[in-house]
C-alpha positions in Angstrom: 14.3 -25.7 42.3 16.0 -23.0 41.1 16.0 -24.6 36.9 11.6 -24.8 37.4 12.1 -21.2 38.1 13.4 -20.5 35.3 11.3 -22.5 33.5 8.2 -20.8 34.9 9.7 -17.4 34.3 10.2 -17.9 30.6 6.5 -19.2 29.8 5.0 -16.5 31.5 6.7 -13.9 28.7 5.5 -16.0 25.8 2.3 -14.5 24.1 -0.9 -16.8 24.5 -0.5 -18.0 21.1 3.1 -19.2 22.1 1.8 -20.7 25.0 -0.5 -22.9 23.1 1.8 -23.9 20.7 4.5 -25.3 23.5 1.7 -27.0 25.2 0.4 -28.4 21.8 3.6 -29.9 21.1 5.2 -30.9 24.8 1.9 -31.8 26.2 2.3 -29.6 28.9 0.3 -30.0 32.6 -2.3 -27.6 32.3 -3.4 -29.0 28.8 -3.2 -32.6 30.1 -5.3 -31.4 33.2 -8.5 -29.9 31.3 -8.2 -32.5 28.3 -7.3 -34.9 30.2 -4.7 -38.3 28.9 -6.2 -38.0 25.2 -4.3 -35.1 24.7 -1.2 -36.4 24.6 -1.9 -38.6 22.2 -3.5 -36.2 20.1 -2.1 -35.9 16.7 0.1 -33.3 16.0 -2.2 -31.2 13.8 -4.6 -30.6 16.9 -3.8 -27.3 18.6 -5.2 -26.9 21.5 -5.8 -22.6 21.6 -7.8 -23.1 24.2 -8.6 -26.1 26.4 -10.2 -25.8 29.4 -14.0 -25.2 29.8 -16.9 -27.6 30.0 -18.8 -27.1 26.5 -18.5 -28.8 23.8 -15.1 -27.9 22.0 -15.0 -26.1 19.0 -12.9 -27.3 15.9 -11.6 -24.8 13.6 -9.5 -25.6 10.2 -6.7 -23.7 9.3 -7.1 -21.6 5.9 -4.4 -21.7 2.6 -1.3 -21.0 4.6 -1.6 -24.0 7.0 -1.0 -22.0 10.0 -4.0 -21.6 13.0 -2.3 -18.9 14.5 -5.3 -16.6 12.9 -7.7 -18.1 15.7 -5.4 -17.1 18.7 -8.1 -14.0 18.7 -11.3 -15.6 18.8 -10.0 -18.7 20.6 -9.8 -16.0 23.8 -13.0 -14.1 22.7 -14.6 -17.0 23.4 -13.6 -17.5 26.6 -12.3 -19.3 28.6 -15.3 -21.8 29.2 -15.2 -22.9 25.9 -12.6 -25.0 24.6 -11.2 -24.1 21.4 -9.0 -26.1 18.7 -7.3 -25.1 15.6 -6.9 -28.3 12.8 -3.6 -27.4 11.7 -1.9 -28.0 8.4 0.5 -31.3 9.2 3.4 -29.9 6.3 4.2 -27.0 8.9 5.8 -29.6 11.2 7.6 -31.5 8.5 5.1 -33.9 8.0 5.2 -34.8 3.7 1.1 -35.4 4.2 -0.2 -35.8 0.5 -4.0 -35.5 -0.5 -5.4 -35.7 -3.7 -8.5 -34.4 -2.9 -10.8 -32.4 0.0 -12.6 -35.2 0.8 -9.0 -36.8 1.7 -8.3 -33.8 3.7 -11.2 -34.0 5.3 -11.2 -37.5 6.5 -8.0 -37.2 8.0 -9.1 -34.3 10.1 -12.2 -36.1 11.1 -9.3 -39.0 12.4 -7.3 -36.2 14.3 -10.6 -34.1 16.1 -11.7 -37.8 17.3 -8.4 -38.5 18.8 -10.1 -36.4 21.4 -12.9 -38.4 22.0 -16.5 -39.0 20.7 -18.5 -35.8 20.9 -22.1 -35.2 21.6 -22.2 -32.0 19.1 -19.6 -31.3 16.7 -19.0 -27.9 16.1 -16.8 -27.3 13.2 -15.7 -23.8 11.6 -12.9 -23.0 9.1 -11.5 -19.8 7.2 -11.3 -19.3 3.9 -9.9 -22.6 2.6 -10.5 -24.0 6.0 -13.9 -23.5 5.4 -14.4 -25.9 2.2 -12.9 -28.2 4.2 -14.8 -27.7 7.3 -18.0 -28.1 5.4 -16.4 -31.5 3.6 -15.9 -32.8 7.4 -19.5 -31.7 8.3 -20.8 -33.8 5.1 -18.7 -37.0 6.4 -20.0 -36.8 10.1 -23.4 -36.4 9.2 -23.4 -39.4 6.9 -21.9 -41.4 9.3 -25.0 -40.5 12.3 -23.1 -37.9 14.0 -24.7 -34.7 15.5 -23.4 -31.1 13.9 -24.0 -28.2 16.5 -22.4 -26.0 14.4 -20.7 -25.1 11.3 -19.4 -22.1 11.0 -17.7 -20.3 7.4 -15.3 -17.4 7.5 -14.8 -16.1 4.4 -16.0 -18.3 2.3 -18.2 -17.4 -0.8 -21.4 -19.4 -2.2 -19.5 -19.7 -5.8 -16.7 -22.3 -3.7 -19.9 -24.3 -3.8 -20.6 -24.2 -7.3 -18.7 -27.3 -8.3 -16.4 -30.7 -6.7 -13.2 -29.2 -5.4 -10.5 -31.0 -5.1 -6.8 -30.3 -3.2 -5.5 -28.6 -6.5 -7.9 -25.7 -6.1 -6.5 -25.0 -2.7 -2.6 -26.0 -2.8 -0.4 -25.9 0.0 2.8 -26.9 -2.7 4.7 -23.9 -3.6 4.7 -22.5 -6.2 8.4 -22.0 -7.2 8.2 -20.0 -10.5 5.8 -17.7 -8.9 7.6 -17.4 -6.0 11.5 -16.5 -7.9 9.1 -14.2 -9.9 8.9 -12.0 -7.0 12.0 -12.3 -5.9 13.3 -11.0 -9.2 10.6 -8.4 -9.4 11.8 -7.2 -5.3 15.1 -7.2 -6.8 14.2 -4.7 -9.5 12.7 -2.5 -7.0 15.7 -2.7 -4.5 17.9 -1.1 -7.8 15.7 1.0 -8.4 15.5 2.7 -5.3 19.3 2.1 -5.1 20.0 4.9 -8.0 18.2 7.8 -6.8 19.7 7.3 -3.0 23.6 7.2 -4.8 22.6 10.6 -6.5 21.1 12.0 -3.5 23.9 11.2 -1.5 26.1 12.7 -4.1 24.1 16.3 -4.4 24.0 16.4 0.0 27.6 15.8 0.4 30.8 16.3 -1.3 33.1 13.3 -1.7 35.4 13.5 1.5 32.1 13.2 3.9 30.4 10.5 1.2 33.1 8.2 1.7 34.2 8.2 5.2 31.9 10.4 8.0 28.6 8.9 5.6 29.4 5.4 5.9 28.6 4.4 8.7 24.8 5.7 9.2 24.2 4.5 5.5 25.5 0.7 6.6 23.3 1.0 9.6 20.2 2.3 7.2 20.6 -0.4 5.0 22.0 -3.4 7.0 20.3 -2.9 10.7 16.6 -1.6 9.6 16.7 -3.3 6.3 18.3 -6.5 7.4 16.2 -6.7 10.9 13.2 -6.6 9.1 12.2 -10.5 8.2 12.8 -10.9 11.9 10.7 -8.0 13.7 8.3 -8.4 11.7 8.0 -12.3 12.4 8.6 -11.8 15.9 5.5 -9.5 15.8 3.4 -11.7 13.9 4.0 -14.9 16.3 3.6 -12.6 19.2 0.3 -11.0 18.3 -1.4 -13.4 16.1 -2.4 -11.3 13.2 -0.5 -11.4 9.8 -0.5 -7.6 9.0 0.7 -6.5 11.9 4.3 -7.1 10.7 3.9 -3.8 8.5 4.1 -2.0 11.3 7.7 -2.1 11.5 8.4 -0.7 8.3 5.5 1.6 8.4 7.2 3.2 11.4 10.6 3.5 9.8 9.6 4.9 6.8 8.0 7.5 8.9 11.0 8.3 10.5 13.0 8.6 8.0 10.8 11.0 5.9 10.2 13.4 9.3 13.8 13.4 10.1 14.6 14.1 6.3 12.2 17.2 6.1 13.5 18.5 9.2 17.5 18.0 9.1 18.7 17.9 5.3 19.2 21.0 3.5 18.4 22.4 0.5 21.6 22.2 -1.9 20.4 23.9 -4.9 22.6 26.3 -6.6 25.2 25.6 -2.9 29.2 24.5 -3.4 28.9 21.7 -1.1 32.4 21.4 -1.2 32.8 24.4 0.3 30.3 24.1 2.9 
Protein backbone atom coordinates (compact mmCIF):
# COMPACT_ATOMS: atom_id res chain seq x y z
CA UNK A 1 0.00 0.00 0.00
CA UNK A 2 1.06 3.02 -1.07
CA UNK A 3 0.90 4.86 3.04
CA UNK A 4 3.50 1.50 4.15
CA UNK A 5 5.56 2.90 1.53
CA UNK A 6 5.86 5.73 2.90
CA UNK A 7 6.25 4.59 6.05
CA UNK A 8 9.12 2.34 5.04
CA UNK A 9 10.78 5.21 3.20
CA UNK A 10 10.95 7.47 6.21
CA UNK A 11 12.60 4.88 8.72
CA UNK A 12 15.12 4.05 6.33
CA UNK A 13 16.47 7.95 6.62
CA UNK A 14 16.45 7.93 10.44
CA UNK A 15 20.02 7.39 11.91
CA UNK A 16 20.38 4.06 13.89
CA UNK A 17 20.03 5.78 17.06
CA UNK A 18 16.53 7.13 15.82
CA UNK A 19 15.68 3.85 14.79
CA UNK A 20 16.08 2.42 18.18
CA UNK A 21 14.42 5.01 19.83
CA UNK A 22 10.98 4.56 17.51
CA UNK A 23 11.20 0.94 18.07
CA UNK A 24 11.76 1.43 21.85
CA UNK A 25 8.76 3.37 22.15
CA UNK A 26 6.15 1.84 19.38
CA UNK A 27 7.38 -1.59 19.77
CA UNK A 28 8.06 -2.04 16.39
CA UNK A 29 8.24 -5.73 14.37
CA UNK A 30 11.75 -6.24 14.19
CA UNK A 31 12.26 -5.61 18.00
CA UNK A 32 9.22 -7.73 18.87
CA UNK A 33 10.73 -10.51 16.47
CA UNK A 34 14.37 -10.84 18.19
CA UNK A 35 12.99 -10.08 21.80
CA UNK A 36 10.31 -11.60 21.37
CA UNK A 37 6.46 -10.51 23.36
CA UNK A 38 8.49 -9.30 26.53
CA UNK A 39 9.42 -6.40 24.81
CA UNK A 40 6.46 -4.80 24.47
CA UNK A 41 5.88 -4.89 27.82
CA UNK A 42 9.08 -3.62 28.69
CA UNK A 43 9.23 -0.57 30.64
CA UNK A 44 9.79 2.43 29.13
CA UNK A 45 13.32 3.14 30.42
CA UNK A 46 14.58 -0.06 28.50
CA UNK A 47 16.09 0.90 25.11
CA UNK A 48 16.69 -1.57 23.09
CA UNK A 49 20.11 -0.18 20.92
CA UNK A 50 20.49 -3.29 19.78
CA UNK A 51 18.33 -6.36 19.98
CA UNK A 52 18.86 -9.15 17.96
CA UNK A 53 21.72 -11.67 18.57
CA UNK A 54 21.85 -14.82 20.60
CA UNK A 55 24.30 -13.82 23.73
CA UNK A 56 23.46 -12.82 26.70
CA UNK A 57 22.33 -9.03 26.44
CA UNK A 58 24.20 -6.46 27.80
CA UNK A 59 22.68 -3.68 30.16
CA UNK A 60 24.17 -0.33 30.15
CA UNK A 61 22.93 2.73 32.56
CA UNK A 62 22.70 5.99 31.37
CA UNK A 63 25.28 8.65 32.96
CA UNK A 64 24.17 12.36 34.66
CA UNK A 65 22.13 13.58 31.73
CA UNK A 66 19.59 10.69 31.62
CA UNK A 67 20.00 10.20 28.01
CA UNK A 68 21.54 6.60 26.44
CA UNK A 69 22.04 7.98 23.26
CA UNK A 70 26.04 7.97 24.24
CA UNK A 71 25.88 3.96 23.63
CA UNK A 72 24.44 4.19 20.10
CA UNK A 73 28.47 3.73 19.21
CA UNK A 74 29.39 0.84 21.07
CA UNK A 75 25.91 -0.72 20.92
CA UNK A 76 26.98 -1.34 16.88
CA UNK A 77 30.70 -2.02 17.75
CA UNK A 78 29.53 -4.80 19.28
CA UNK A 79 27.79 -6.22 16.74
CA UNK A 80 25.12 -7.26 15.79
CA UNK A 81 25.12 -10.71 17.68
CA UNK A 82 25.06 -9.20 20.77
CA UNK A 83 22.16 -7.56 22.04
CA UNK A 84 22.60 -4.36 23.63
CA UNK A 85 20.33 -2.14 26.11
CA UNK A 86 20.63 1.24 27.37
CA UNK A 87 18.74 1.83 31.16
CA UNK A 88 17.45 5.09 30.38
CA UNK A 89 16.68 7.90 32.82
CA UNK A 90 12.51 7.68 33.19
CA UNK A 91 12.30 11.93 33.74
CA UNK A 92 13.24 12.18 29.86
CA UNK A 93 9.79 10.81 28.98
CA UNK A 94 7.86 12.77 31.51
CA UNK A 95 7.84 10.36 34.02
CA UNK A 96 8.16 12.53 37.87
CA UNK A 97 10.33 9.21 39.09
CA UNK A 98 11.72 10.32 42.63
CA UNK A 99 14.63 8.45 44.41
CA UNK A 100 16.15 9.29 47.51
CA UNK A 101 18.95 7.23 47.17
CA UNK A 102 21.20 4.91 44.59
CA UNK A 103 20.21 1.90 46.05
CA UNK A 104 16.51 3.16 45.12
CA UNK A 105 17.73 3.74 41.63
CA UNK A 106 19.17 0.82 41.43
CA UNK A 107 16.39 -1.46 42.44
CA UNK A 108 14.12 0.03 40.00
CA UNK A 109 16.42 -0.71 37.18
CA UNK A 110 16.95 -4.19 38.38
CA UNK A 111 12.74 -4.28 38.04
CA UNK A 112 12.96 -2.82 34.36
CA UNK A 113 16.21 -5.27 32.95
CA UNK A 114 14.02 -8.26 34.33
CA UNK A 115 11.03 -7.17 32.50
CA UNK A 116 13.02 -8.95 29.88
CA UNK A 117 13.28 -12.11 31.42
CA UNK A 118 15.48 -14.06 33.88
CA UNK A 119 19.05 -14.18 32.68
CA UNK A 120 21.72 -16.76 32.95
CA UNK A 121 24.61 -13.95 33.22
CA UNK A 122 23.96 -10.44 33.87
CA UNK A 123 26.23 -8.22 32.27
CA UNK A 124 25.83 -4.79 33.54
CA UNK A 125 28.02 -1.55 32.45
CA UNK A 126 27.32 2.23 33.08
CA UNK A 127 29.12 5.71 32.41
CA UNK A 128 30.08 7.95 34.58
CA UNK A 129 27.11 8.21 36.93
CA UNK A 130 25.68 5.18 35.25
CA UNK A 131 28.43 3.47 36.51
CA UNK A 132 27.78 4.00 40.51
CA UNK A 133 24.64 2.77 39.71
CA UNK A 134 25.56 -0.12 37.70
CA UNK A 135 27.80 -1.33 40.36
CA UNK A 136 24.74 -0.73 43.10
CA UNK A 137 22.63 -3.15 40.73
CA UNK A 138 25.54 -5.62 40.63
CA UNK A 139 25.62 -5.56 44.64
CA UNK A 140 21.68 -6.25 44.61
CA UNK A 141 21.78 -9.27 42.07
CA UNK A 142 24.56 -10.88 43.70
CA UNK A 143 22.90 -10.83 47.08
CA UNK A 144 19.88 -12.08 45.78
CA UNK A 145 21.94 -15.57 44.06
CA UNK A 146 22.12 -14.14 40.68
CA UNK A 147 25.21 -14.69 38.32
CA UNK A 148 27.26 -11.37 37.17
CA UNK A 149 29.15 -11.98 33.82
CA UNK A 150 30.18 -8.69 33.66
CA UNK A 151 30.42 -5.32 35.07
CA UNK A 152 31.78 -2.95 33.24
CA UNK A 153 32.83 1.08 34.49
CA UNK A 154 33.24 3.88 32.10
CA UNK A 155 34.57 6.66 33.65
CA UNK A 156 34.22 6.11 36.81
CA UNK A 157 37.09 6.87 39.48
CA UNK A 158 38.06 4.64 42.70
CA UNK A 159 37.40 7.88 45.01
CA UNK A 160 33.20 7.42 43.89
CA UNK A 161 33.84 4.41 46.07
CA UNK A 162 35.19 6.05 48.98
CA UNK A 163 31.97 6.60 50.87
CA UNK A 164 27.69 5.74 50.68
CA UNK A 165 26.37 7.78 47.77
CA UNK A 166 23.19 8.68 47.72
CA UNK A 167 20.82 10.43 44.66
CA UNK A 168 21.93 13.99 45.88
CA UNK A 169 25.50 13.37 44.70
CA UNK A 170 24.39 12.62 41.31
CA UNK A 171 21.09 14.88 40.61
CA UNK A 172 19.10 14.80 37.73
CA UNK A 173 16.89 18.14 39.23
CA UNK A 174 17.96 21.26 37.71
CA UNK A 175 19.66 23.41 39.02
CA UNK A 176 17.75 26.79 38.30
CA UNK A 177 20.07 29.40 39.86
CA UNK A 178 22.92 27.86 38.13
CA UNK A 179 21.30 27.45 35.11
CA UNK A 180 19.86 31.64 34.82
CA UNK A 181 23.48 32.20 35.95
CA UNK A 182 24.56 31.23 32.59
CA UNK A 183 22.04 32.67 30.93
CA UNK A 184 22.88 36.05 32.30
CA UNK A 185 26.54 35.43 31.90
CA UNK A 186 25.75 34.39 27.75
CA UNK A 187 23.85 37.47 27.79
CA UNK A 188 26.89 39.51 28.83
CA UNK A 189 28.91 38.02 26.19
CA UNK A 190 26.23 38.55 23.34
CA UNK A 191 26.65 42.68 24.41
CA UNK A 192 29.75 42.43 24.47
CA UNK A 193 30.44 41.22 21.11
CA UNK A 194 27.46 43.43 20.09
CA UNK A 195 29.64 46.79 20.64
CA UNK A 196 32.67 46.15 18.67
CA UNK A 197 30.44 44.72 15.59
CA UNK A 198 28.18 48.41 15.74
CA UNK A 199 31.74 50.21 15.55
CA UNK A 200 33.07 48.03 12.95
CA UNK A 201 30.18 48.36 10.90
CA UNK A 202 30.42 52.10 11.41
CA UNK A 203 34.40 52.46 10.31
CA UNK A 204 33.55 49.84 6.89
CA UNK A 205 30.61 51.77 5.77
CA UNK A 206 29.23 55.22 5.70
CA UNK A 207 25.64 55.72 6.98
CA UNK A 208 23.57 55.45 3.60
CA UNK A 209 24.99 51.65 2.91
CA UNK A 210 24.80 50.94 7.06
CA UNK A 211 21.21 51.44 7.08
CA UNK A 212 19.71 50.16 3.97
CA UNK A 213 22.14 47.88 1.36
CA UNK A 214 23.88 46.42 5.12
CA UNK A 215 20.69 45.18 6.51
CA UNK A 216 19.85 42.62 5.13
CA UNK A 217 23.13 40.31 5.27
CA UNK A 218 23.57 41.53 8.96
CA UNK A 219 19.76 40.11 9.73
CA UNK A 220 20.70 37.04 7.98
CA UNK A 221 24.27 36.86 10.14
CA UNK A 222 22.48 37.28 13.20
CA UNK A 223 18.97 35.75 12.86
CA UNK A 224 19.55 32.61 10.22
CA UNK A 225 23.20 31.28 11.56
CA UNK A 226 22.70 32.55 15.05
CA UNK A 227 19.08 31.57 15.39
CA UNK A 228 19.50 28.02 13.47
CA UNK A 229 21.98 27.15 15.76
CA UNK A 230 20.02 25.29 18.85
CA UNK A 231 18.47 23.32 16.05
CA UNK A 232 21.57 22.10 13.80
CA UNK A 233 23.29 21.51 16.30
CA UNK A 234 20.56 19.12 17.92
CA UNK A 235 19.71 17.66 14.78
CA UNK A 236 23.37 16.62 14.63
CA UNK A 237 23.60 15.41 18.02
CA UNK A 238 20.45 12.98 17.63
CA UNK A 239 21.65 12.05 14.29
CA UNK A 240 25.17 11.02 15.16
CA UNK A 241 25.06 10.05 18.72
CA UNK A 242 27.87 12.02 20.14
CA UNK A 243 27.32 15.28 22.21
CA UNK A 244 30.27 17.40 20.89
CA UNK A 245 29.55 17.00 17.61
CA UNK A 246 27.06 19.89 17.70
CA UNK A 247 30.20 22.33 17.71
CA UNK A 248 30.75 21.61 14.49
CA UNK A 249 28.23 23.94 13.29
CA UNK A 250 29.53 26.91 14.79
CA UNK A 251 33.11 25.83 14.41
CA UNK A 252 32.48 25.98 10.64
CA UNK A 253 30.80 29.34 10.62
CA UNK A 254 33.12 30.99 12.52
CA UNK A 255 35.58 29.80 10.00
CA UNK A 256 33.81 31.24 7.30
CA UNK A 257 33.26 34.22 8.50
CA UNK A 258 36.97 34.99 9.50
CA UNK A 259 38.26 33.61 5.76
CA UNK A 260 35.69 35.65 3.94
CA UNK A 261 36.57 38.71 6.32
CA UNK A 262 40.45 38.56 5.59
CA UNK A 263 39.84 38.16 2.02
CA UNK A 264 36.84 40.72 1.09
CA UNK A 265 36.84 43.74 3.67
CA UNK A 266 39.13 46.49 3.23
CA UNK A 267 41.38 48.34 5.10
CA UNK A 268 39.67 51.82 5.99
CA UNK A 269 42.40 53.51 7.75
CA UNK A 270 43.02 57.06 7.09
CA UNK A 271 39.99 56.38 3.74
CA UNK A 272 36.72 58.92 3.44
CA UNK A 273 34.34 56.19 3.25
CA UNK A 274 31.84 58.43 2.37
CA UNK A 275 33.40 59.15 -0.59
CA UNK A 276 34.17 55.76 -1.60
Amino acid sequence: MPEEKDIAERRSRLSPAQRALLQSRLGGESTARSIGPRARRAPQSLIPLQAAGAKPPFFCVHPSHGSVFGYVDLARYLGTDQPFYGLQSPALDGEQQSYHSIEDMATDYIRALRALGPQELYLLGGWSMGGIVAYEMAQQLLREGEQLGLLALFDVGPEAFGRRLTANDYSLEVNWFIAELILVIMVVYVTMVYGPIAAFLVELFPTRIRYTSMSLPYHIGNGWFGGMLPLLATAIVAAYGNIYWGLWYPIIVAVMTAVIGFIFLRETKDTDIAKT
